[in-house]
PDB file of N, CA, C and O in Angstrom, chain B, residues numbered from 101:
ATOM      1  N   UNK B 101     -84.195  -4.741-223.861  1.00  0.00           N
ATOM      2  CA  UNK B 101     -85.416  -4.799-224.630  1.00  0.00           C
ATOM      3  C   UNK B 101     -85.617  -6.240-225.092  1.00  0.00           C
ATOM      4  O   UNK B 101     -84.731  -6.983-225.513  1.00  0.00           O
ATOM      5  N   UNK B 102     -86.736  -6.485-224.969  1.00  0.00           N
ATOM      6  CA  UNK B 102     -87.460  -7.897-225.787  1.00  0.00           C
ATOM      7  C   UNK B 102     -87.524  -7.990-226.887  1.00  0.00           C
ATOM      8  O   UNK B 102     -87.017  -7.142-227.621  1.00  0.00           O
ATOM      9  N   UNK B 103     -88.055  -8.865-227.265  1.00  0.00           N
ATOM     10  CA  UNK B 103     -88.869  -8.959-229.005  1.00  0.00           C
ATOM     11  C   UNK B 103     -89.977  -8.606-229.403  1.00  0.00           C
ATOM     12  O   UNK B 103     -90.333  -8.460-230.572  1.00  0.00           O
ATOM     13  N   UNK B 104     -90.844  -8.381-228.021  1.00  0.00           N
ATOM     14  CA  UNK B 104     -92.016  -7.955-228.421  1.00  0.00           C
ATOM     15  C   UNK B 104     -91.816  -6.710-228.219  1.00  0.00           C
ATOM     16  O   UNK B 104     -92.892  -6.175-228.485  1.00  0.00           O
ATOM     17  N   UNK B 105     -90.873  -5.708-227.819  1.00  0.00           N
ATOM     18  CA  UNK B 105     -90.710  -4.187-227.296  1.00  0.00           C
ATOM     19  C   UNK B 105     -89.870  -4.002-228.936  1.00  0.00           C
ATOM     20  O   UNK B 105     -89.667  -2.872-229.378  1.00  0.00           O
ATOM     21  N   UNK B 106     -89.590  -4.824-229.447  1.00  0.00           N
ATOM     22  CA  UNK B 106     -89.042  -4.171-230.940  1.00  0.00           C
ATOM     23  C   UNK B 106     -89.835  -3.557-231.596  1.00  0.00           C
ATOM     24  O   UNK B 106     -91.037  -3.568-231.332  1.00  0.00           O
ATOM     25  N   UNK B 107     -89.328  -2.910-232.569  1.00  0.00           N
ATOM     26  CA  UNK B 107     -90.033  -2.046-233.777  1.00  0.00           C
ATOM     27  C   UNK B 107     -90.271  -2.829-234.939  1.00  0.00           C
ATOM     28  O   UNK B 107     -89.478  -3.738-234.693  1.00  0.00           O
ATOM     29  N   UNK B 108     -90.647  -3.055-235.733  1.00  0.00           N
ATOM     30  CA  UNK B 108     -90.961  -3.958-236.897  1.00  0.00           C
ATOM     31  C   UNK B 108     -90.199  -3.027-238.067  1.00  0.00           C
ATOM     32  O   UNK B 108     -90.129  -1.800-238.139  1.00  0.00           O
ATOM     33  N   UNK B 109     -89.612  -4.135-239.024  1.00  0.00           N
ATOM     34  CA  UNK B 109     -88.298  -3.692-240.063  1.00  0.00           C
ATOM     35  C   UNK B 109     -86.917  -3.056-239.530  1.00  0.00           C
ATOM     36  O   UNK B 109     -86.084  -2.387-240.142  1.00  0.00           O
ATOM     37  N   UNK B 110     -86.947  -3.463-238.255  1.00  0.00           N
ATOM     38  CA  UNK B 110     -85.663  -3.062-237.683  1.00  0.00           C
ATOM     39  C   UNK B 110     -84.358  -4.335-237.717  1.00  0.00           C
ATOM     40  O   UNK B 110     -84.578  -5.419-237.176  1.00  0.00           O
ATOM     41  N   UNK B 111     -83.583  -4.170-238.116  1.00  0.00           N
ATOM     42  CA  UNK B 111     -82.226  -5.222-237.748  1.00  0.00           C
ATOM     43  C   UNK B 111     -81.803  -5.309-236.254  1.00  0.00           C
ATOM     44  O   UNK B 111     -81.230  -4.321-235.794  1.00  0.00           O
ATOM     45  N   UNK B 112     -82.019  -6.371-235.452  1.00  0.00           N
ATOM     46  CA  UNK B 112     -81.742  -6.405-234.158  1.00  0.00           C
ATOM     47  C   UNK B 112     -80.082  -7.342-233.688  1.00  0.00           C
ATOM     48  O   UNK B 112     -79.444  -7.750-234.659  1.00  0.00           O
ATOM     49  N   UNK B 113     -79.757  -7.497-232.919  1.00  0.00           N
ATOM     50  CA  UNK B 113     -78.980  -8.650-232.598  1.00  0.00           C
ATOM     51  C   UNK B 113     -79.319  -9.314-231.304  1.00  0.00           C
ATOM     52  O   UNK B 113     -79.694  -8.524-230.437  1.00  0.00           O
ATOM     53  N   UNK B 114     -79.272 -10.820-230.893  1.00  0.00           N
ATOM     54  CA  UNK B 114     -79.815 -11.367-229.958  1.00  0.00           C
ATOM     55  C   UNK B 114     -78.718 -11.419-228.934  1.00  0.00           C
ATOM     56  O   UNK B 114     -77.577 -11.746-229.262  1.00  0.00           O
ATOM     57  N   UNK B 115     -79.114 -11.027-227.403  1.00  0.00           N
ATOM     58  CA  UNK B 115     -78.225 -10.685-226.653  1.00  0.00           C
ATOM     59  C   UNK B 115     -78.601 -11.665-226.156  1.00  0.00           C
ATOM     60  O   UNK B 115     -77.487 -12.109-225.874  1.00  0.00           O
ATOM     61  N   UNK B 116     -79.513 -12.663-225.672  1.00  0.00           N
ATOM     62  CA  UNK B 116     -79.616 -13.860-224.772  1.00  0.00           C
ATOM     63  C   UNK B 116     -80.818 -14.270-224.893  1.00  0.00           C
ATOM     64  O   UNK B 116     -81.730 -13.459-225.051  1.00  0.00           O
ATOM     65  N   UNK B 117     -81.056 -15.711-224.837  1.00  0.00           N
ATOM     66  CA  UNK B 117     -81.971 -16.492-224.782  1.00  0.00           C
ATOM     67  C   UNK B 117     -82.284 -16.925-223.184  1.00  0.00           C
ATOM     68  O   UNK B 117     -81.332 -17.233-222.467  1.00  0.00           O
ATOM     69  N   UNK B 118     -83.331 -16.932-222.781  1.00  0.00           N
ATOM     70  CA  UNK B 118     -83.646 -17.102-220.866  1.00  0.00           C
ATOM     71  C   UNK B 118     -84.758 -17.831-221.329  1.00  0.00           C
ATOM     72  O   UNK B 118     -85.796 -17.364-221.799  1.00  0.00           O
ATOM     73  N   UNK B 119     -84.387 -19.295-221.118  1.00  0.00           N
ATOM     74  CA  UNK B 119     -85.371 -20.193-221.136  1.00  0.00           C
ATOM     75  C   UNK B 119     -84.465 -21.523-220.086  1.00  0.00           C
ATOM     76  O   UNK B 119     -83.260 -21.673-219.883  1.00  0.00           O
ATOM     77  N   UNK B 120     -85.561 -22.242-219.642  1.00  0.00           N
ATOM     78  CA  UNK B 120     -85.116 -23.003-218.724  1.00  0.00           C
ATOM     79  C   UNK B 120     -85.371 -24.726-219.523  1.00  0.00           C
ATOM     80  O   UNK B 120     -85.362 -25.862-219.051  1.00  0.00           O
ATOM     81  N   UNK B 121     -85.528 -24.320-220.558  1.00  0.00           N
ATOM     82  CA  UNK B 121     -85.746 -25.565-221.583  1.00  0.00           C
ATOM     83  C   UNK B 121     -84.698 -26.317-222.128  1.00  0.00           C
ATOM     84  O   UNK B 121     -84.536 -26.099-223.329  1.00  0.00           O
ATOM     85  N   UNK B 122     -84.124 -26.930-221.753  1.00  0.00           N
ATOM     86  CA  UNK B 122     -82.595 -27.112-222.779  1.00  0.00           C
ATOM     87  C   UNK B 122     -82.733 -27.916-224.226  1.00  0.00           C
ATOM     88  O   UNK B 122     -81.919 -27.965-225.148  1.00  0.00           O
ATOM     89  N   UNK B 123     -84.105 -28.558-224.102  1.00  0.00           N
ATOM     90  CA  UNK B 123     -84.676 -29.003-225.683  1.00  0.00           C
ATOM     91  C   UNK B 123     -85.192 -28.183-226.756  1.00  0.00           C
ATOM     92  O   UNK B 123     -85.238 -28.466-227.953  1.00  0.00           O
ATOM     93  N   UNK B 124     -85.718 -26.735-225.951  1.00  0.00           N
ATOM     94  CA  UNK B 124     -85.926 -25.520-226.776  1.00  0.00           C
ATOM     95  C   UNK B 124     -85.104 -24.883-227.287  1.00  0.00           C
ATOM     96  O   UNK B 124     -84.924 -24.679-228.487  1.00  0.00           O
ATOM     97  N   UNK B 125     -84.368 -24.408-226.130  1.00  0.00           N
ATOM     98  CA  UNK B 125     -82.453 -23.773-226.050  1.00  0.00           C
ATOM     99  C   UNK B 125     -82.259 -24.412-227.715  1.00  0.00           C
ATOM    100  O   UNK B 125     -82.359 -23.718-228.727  1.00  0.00           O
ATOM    101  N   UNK B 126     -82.006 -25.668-227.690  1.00  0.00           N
ATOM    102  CA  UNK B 126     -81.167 -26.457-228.867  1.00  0.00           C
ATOM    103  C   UNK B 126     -82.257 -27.008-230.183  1.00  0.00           C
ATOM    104  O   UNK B 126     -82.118 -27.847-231.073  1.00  0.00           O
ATOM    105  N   UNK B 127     -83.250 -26.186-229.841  1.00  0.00           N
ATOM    106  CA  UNK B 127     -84.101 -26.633-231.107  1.00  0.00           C
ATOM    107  C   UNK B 127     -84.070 -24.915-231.618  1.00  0.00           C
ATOM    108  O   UNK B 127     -83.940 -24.658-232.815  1.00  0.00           O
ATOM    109  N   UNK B 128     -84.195 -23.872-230.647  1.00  0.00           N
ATOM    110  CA  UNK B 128     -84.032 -22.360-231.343  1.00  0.00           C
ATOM    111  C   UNK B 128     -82.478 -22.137-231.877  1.00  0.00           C
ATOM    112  O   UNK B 128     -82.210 -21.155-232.569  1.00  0.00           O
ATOM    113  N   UNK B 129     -81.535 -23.054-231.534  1.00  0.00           N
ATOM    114  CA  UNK B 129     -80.059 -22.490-232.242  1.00  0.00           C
ATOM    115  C   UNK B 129     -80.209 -23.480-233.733  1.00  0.00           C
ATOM    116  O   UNK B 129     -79.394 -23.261-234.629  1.00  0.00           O
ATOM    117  N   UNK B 130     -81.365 -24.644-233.948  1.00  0.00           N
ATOM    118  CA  UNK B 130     -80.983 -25.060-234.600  1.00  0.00           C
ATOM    119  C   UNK B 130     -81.625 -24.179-235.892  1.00  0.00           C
ATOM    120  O   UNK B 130     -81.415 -24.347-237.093  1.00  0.00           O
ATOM    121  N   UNK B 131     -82.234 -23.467-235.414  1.00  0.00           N
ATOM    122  CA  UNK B 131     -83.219 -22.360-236.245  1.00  0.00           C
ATOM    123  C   UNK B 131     -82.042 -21.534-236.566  1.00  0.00           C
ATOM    124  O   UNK B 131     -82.054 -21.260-237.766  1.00  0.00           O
ATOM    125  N   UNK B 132     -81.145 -21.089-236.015  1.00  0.00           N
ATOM    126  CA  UNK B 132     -80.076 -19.656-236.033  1.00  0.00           C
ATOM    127  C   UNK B 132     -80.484 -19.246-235.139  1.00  0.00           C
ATOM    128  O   UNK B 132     -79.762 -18.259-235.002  1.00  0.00           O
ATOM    129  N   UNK B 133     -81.398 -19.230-234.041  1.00  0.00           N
ATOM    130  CA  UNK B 133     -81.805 -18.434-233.203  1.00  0.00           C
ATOM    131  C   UNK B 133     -80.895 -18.346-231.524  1.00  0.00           C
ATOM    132  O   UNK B 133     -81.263 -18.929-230.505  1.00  0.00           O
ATOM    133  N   UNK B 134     -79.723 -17.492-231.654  1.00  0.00           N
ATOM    134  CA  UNK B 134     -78.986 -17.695-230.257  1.00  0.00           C
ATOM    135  C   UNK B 134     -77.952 -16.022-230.418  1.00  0.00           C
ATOM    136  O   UNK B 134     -77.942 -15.313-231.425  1.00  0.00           O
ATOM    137  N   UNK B 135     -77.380 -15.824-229.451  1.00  0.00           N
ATOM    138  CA  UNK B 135     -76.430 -14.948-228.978  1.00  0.00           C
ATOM    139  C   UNK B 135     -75.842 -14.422-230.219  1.00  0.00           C
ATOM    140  O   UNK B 135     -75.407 -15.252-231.017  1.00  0.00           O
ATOM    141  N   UNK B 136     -75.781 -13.478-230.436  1.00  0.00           N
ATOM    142  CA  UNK B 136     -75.187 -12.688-231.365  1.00  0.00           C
ATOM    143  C   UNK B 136     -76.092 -12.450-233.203  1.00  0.00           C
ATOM    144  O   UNK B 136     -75.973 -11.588-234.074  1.00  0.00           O
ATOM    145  N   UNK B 137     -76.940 -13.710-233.083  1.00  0.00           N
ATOM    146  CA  UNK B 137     -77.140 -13.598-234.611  1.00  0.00           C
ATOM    147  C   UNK B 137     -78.296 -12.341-234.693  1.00  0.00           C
ATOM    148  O   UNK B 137     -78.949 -11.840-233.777  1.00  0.00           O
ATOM    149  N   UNK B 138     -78.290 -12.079-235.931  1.00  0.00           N
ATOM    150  CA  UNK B 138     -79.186 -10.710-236.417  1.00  0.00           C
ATOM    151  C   UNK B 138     -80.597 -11.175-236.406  1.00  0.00           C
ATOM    152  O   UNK B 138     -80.713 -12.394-236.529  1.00  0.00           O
ATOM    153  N   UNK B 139     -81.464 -10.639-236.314  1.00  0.00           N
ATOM    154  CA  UNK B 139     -83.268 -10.843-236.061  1.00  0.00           C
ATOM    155  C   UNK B 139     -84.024  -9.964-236.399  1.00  0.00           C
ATOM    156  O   UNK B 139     -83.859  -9.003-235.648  1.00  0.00           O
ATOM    157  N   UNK B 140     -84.856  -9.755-237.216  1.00  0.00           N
ATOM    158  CA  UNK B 140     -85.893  -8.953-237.722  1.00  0.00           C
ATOM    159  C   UNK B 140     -87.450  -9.024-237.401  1.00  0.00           C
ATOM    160  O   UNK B 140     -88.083 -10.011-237.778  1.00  0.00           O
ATOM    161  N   UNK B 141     -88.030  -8.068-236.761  1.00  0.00           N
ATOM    162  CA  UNK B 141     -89.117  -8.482-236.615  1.00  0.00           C
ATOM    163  C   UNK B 141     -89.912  -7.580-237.513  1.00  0.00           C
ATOM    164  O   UNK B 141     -90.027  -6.363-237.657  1.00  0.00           O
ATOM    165  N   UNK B 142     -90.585  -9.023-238.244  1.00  0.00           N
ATOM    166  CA  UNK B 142     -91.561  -8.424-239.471  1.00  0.00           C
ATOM    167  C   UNK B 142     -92.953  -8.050-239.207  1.00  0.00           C
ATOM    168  O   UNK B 142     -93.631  -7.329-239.939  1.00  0.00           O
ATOM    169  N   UNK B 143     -93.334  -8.599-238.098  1.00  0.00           N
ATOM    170  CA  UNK B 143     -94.869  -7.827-237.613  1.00  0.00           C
ATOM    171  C   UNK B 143     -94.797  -8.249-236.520  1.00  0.00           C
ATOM    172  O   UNK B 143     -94.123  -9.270-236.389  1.00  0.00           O
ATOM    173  N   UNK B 144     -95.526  -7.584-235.147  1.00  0.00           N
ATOM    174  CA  UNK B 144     -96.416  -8.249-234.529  1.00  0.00           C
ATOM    175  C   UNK B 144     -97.915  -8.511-234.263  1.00  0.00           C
ATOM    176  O   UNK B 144     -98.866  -7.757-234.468  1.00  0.00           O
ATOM    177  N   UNK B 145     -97.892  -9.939-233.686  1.00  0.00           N
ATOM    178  CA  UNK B 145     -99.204 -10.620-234.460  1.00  0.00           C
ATOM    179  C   UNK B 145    -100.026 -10.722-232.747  1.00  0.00           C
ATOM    180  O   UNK B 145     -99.402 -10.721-231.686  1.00  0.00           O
ATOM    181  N   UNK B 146    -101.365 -10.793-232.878  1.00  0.00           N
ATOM    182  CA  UNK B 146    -101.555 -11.166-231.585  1.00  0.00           C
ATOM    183  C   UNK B 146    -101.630 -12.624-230.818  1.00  0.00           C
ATOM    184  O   UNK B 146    -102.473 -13.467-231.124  1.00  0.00           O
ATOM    185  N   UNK B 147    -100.636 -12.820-229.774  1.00  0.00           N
ATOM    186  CA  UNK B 147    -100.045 -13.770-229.237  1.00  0.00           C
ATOM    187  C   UNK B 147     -98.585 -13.872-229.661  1.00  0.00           C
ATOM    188  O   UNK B 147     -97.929 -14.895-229.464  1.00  0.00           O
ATOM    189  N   UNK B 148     -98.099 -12.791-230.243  1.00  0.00           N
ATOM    190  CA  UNK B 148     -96.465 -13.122-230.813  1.00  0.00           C
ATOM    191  C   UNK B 148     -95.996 -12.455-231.776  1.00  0.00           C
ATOM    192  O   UNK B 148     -96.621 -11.406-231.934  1.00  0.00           O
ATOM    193  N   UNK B 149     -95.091 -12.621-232.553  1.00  0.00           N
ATOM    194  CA  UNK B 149     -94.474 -12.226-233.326  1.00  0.00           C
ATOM    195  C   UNK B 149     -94.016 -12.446-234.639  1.00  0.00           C
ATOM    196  O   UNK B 149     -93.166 -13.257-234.272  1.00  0.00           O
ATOM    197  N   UNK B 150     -93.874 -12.414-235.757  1.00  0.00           N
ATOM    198  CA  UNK B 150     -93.325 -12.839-237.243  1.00  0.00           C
ATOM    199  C   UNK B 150     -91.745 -12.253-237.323  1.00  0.00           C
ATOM    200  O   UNK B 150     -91.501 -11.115-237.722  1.00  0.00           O
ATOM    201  N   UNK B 151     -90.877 -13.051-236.954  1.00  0.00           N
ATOM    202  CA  UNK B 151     -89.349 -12.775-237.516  1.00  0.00           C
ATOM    203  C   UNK B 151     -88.806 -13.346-238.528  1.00  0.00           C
ATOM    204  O   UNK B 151     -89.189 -14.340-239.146  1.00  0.00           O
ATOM    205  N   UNK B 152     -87.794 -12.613-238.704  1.00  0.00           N
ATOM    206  CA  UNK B 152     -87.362 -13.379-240.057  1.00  0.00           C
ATOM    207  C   UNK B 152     -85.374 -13.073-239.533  1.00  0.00           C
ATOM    208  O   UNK B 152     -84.617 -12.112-239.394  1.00  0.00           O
ATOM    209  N   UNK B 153     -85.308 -15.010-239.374  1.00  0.00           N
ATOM    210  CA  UNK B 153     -83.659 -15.037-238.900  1.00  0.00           C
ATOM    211  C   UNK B 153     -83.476 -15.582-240.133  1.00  0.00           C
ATOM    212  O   UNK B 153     -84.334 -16.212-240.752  1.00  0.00           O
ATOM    213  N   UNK B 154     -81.959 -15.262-240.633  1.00  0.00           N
ATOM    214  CA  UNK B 154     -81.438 -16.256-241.733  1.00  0.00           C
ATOM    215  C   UNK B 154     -82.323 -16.402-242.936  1.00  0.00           C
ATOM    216  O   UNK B 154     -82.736 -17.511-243.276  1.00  0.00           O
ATOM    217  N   UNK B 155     -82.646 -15.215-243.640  1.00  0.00           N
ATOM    218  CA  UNK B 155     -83.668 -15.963-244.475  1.00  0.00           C
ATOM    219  C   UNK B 155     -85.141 -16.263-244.312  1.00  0.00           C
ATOM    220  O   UNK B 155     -86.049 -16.115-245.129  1.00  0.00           O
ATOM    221  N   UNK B 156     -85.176 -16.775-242.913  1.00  0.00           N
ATOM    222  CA  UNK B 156     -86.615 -17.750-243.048  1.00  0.00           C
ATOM    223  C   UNK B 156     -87.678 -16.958-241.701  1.00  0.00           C
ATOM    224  O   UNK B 156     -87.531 -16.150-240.785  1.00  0.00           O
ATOM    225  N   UNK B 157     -88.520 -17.607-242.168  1.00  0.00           N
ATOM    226  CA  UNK B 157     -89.491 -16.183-241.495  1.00  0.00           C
ATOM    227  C   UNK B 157     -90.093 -17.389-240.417  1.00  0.00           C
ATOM    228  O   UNK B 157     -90.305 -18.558-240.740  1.00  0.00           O
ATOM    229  N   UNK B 158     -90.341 -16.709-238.859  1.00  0.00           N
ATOM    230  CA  UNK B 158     -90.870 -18.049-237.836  1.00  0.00           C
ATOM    231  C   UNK B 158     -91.693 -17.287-237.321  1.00  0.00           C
ATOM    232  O   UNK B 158     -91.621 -16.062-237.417  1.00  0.00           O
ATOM    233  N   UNK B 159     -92.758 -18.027-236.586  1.00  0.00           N
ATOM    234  CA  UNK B 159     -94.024 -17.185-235.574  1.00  0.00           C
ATOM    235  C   UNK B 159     -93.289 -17.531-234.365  1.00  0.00           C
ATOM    236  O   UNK B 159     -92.856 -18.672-234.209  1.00  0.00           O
ATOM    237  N   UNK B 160     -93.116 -16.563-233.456  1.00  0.00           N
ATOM    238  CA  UNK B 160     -92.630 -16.547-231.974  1.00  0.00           C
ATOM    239  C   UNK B 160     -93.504 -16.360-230.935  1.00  0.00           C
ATOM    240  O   UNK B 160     -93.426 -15.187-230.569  1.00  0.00           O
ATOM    241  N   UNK B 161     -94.266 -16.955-230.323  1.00  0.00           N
ATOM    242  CA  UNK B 161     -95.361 -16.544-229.387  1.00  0.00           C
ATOM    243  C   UNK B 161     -94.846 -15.969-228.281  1.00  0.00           C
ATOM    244  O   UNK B 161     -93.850 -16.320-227.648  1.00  0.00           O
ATOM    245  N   UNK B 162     -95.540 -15.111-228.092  1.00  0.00           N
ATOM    246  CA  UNK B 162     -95.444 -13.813-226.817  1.00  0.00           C
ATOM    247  C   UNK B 162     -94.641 -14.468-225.552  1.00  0.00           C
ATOM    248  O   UNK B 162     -93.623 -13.846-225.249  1.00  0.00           O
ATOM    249  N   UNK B 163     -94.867 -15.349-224.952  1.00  0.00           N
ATOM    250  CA  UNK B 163     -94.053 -15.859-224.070  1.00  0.00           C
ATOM    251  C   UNK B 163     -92.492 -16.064-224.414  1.00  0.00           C
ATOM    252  O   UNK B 163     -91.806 -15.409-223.629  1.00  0.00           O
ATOM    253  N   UNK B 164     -91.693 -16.815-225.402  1.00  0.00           N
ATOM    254  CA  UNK B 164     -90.575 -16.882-225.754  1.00  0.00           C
ATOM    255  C   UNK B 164     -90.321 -15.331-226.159  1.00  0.00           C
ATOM    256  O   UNK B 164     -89.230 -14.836-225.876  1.00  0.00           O
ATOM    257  N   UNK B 165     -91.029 -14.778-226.629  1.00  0.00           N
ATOM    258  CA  UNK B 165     -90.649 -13.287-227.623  1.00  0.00           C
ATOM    259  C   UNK B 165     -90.327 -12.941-226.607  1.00  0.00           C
ATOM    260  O   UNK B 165     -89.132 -12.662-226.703  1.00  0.00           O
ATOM    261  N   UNK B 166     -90.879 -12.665-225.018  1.00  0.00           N
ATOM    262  CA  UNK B 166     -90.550 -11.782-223.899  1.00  0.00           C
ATOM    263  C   UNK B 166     -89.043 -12.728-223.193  1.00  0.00           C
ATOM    264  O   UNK B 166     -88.498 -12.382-222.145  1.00  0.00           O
ATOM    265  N   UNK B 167     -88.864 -13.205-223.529  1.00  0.00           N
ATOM    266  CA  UNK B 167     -87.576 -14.369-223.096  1.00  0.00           C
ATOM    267  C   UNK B 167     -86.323 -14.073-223.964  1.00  0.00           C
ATOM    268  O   UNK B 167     -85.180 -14.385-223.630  1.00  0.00           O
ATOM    269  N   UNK B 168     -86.732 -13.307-225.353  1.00  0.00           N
ATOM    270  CA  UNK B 168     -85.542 -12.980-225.915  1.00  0.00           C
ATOM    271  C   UNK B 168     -84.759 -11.991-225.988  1.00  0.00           C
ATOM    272  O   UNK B 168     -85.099 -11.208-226.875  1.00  0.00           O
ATOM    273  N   UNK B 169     -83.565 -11.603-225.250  1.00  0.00           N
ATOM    274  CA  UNK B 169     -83.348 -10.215-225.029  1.00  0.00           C
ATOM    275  C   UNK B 169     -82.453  -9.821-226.423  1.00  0.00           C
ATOM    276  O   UNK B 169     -81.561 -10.513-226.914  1.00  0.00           O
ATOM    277  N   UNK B 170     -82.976  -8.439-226.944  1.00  0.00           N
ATOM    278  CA  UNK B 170     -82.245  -7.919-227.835  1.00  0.00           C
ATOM    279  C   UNK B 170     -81.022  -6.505-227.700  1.00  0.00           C
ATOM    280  O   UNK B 170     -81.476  -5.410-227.369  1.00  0.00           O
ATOM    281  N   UNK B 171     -79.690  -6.632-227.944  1.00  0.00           N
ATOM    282  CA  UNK B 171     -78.861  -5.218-228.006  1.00  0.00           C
ATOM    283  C   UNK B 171     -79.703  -4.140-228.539  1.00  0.00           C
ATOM    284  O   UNK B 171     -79.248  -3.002-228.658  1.00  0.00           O
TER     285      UNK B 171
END
């Protein structure tokens, strides 16, 4: 499952990031955003998503959201 196939107020964990970016790759871990950490998705919005990693709440647009696989 994706991020955009999540349920909203659910606790997720991130099973993999599939991006071919390696400046994105290392700008989303610098967020918390990588393999194992917990992810919440607080709405979805159209073009993306509202999560909230660590505290802090980010807009994820539909393209990366479908790139993030969740357990």
């Amino acid at each position: 499952m994706n991020l955009m196939e999540a349920r909203e107020g659910q606790e997720y964990r991130i099973r993999s990031i599939d991006t071919d970016d390696e400046e994105l790759d290392t700008f989303l871990f610098s967020l918390g955003c990588y393999s194992g950490e917990p992810i919440t998705v607080i709405s979805h919005l159209r073009g993306g998503c509202a999560v909230s990693i660590k505290d802090s709440r980010y807009h994820i647009d539909s393209q990366l959201a479908q790139a993030i696989t969740l357990e």
